[in-house]
ChimeraX commands (.cxc) that place a marker at each C-alpha (Angstrom):
marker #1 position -124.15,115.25,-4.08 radius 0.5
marker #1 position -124.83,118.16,-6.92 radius 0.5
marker #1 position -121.45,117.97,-8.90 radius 0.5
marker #1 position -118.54,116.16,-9.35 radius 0.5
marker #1 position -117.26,112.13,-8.78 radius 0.5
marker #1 position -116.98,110.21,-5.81 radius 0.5
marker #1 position -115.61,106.40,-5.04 radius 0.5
marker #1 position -117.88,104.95,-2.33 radius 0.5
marker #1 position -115.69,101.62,-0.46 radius 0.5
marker #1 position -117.51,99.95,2.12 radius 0.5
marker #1 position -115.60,97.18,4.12 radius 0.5
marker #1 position -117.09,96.54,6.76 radius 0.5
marker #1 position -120.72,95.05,6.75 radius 0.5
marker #1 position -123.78,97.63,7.67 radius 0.5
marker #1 position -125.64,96.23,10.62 radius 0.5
marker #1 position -129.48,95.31,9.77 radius 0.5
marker #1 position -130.57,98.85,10.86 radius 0.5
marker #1 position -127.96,100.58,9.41 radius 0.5
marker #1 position -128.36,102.23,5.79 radius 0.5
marker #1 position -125.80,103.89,3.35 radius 0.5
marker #1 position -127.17,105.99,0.83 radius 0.5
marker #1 position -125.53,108.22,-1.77 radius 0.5
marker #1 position -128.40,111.33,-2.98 radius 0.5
marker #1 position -127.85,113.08,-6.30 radius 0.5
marker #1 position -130.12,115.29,-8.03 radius 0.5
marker #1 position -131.82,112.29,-9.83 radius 0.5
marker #1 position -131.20,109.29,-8.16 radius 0.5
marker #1 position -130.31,107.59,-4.45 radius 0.5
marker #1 position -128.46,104.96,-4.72 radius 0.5
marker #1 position -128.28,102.24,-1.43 radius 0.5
marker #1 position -125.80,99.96,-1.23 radius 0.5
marker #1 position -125.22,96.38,0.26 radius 0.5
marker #1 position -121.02,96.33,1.39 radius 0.5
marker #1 position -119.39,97.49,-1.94 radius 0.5
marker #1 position -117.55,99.53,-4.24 radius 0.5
marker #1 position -118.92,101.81,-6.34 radius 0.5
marker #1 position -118.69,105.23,-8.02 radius 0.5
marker #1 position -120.90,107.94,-8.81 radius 0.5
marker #1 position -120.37,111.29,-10.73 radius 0.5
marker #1 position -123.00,113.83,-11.31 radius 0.5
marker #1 position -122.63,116.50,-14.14 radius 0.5
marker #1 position -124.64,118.84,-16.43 radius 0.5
marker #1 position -123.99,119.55,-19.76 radius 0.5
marker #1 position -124.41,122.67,-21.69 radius 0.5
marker #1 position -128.02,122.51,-21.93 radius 0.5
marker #1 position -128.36,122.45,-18.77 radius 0.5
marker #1 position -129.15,118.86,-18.11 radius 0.5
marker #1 position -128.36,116.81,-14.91 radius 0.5
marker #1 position -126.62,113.71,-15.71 radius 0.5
marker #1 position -125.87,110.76,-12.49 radius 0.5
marker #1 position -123.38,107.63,-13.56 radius 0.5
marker #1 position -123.07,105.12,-11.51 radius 0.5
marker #1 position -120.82,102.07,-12.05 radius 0.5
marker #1 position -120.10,99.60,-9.83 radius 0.5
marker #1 position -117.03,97.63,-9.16 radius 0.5
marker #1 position -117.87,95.29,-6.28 radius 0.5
marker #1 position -121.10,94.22,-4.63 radius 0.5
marker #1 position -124.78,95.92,-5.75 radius 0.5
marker #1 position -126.32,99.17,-5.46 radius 0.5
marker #1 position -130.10,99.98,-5.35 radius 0.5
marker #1 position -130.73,102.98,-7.70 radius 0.5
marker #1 position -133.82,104.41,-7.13 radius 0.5
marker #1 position -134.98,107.25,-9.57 radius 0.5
marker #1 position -135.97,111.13,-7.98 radius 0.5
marker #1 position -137.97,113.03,-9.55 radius 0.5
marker #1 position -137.67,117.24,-10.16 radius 0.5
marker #1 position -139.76,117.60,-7.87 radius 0.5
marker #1 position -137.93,115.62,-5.23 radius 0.5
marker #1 position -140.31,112.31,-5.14 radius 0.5
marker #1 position -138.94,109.33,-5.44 radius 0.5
marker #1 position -140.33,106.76,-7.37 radius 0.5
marker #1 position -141.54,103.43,-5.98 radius 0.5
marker #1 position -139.68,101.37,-8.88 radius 0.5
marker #1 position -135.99,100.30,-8.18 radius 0.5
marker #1 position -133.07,98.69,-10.15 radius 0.5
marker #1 position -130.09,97.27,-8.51 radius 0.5
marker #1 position -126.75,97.19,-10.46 radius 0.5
marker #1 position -123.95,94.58,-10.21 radius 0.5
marker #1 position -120.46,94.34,-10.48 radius 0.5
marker #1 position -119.18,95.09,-14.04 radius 0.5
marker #1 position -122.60,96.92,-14.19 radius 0.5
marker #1 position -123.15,100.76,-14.96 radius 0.5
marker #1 position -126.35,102.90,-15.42 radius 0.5
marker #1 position -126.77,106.45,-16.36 radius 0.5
marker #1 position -129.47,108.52,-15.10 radius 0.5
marker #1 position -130.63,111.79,-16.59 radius 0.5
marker #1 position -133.17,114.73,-15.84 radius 0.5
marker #1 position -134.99,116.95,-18.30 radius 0.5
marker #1 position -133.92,120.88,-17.57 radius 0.5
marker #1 position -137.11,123.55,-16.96 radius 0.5
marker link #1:1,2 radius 0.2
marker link #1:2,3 radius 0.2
marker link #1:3,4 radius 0.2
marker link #1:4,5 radius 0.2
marker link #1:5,6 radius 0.2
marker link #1:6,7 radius 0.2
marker link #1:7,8 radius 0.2
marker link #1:8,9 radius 0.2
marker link #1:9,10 radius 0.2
marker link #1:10,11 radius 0.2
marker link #1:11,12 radius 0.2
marker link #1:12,13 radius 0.2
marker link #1:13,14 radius 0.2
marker link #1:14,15 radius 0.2
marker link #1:15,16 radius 0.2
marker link #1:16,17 radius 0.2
marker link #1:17,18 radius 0.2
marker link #1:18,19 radius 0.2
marker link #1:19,20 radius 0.2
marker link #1:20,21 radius 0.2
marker link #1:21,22 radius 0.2
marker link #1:22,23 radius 0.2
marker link #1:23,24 radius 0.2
marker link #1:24,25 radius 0.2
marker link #1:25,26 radius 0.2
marker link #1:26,27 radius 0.2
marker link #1:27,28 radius 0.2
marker link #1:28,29 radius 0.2
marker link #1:29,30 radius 0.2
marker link #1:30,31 radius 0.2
marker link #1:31,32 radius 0.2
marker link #1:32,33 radius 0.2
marker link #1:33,34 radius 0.2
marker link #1:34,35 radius 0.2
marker link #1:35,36 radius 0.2
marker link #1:36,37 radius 0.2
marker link #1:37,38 radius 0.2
marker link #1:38,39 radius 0.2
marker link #1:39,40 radius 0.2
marker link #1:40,41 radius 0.2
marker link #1:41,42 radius 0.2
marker link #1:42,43 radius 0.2
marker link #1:43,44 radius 0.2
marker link #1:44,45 radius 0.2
marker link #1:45,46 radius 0.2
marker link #1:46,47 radius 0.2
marker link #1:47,48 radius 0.2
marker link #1:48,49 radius 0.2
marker link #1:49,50 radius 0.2
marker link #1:50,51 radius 0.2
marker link #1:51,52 radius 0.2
marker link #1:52,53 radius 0.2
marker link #1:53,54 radius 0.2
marker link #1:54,55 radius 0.2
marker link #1:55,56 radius 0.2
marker link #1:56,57 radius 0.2
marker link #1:57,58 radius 0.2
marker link #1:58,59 radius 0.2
marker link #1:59,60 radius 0.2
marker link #1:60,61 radius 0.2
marker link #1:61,62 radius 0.2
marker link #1:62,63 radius 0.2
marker link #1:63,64 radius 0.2
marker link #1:64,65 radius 0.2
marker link #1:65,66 radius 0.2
marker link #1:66,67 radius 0.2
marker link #1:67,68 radius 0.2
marker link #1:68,69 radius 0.2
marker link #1:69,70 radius 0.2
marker link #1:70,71 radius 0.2
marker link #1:71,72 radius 0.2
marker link #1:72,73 radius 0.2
marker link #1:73,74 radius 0.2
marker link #1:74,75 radius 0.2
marker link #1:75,76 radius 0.2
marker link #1:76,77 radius 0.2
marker link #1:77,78 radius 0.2
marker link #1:78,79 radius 0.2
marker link #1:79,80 radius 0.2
marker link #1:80,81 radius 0.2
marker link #1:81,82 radius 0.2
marker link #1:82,83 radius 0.2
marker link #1:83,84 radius 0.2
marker link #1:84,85 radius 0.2
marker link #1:85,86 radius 0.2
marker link #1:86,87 radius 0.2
marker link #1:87,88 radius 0.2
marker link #1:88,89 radius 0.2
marker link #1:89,90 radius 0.2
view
């Protein structure tokens, strides 16, 4: 996802070798049978900007770099919980 907002409803469990994941220029989020939204925007620098907030269940954000790497470190949100994810422009 490069622009705009989405709200992500799962209800229906994932099977144990089934995934969802949700890939924005800075961040993939996985999830674990929830609700959540994500909106990806850049401002007039230039800079990338990811929210994510999350109404029901968790999501696993895991931070990509400009490069496209992802790092090894994760975070997972809650319910009630939001984070916001940014990327330095060239």
């Amino acid at each position: 996802m490069d622009k705009g907002a989405i709200l992500n409803r799962l209800d229906t469990d994932l099977a144990q070798d089934e995934s969802y994941e949700v890939e924005t220029p800075n961040a993939t989020m996985a999830v674990r049978g929830t609700i959540f939204r994500v909106v990806v925007y850049e401002d007039a620098n230039g800079e990338t900007f990811t929210r994510i907030d999350v109404l029901e269940g968790e999501v696993e954000v895991t931070l990509k770099m400009e490069d496209g790497t992802i790092k090894d470190e994760k975070a997972t949100l809650t319910a009630g919980q939001s984070a916001l994810v940014r990327s330095n422009p060239n």
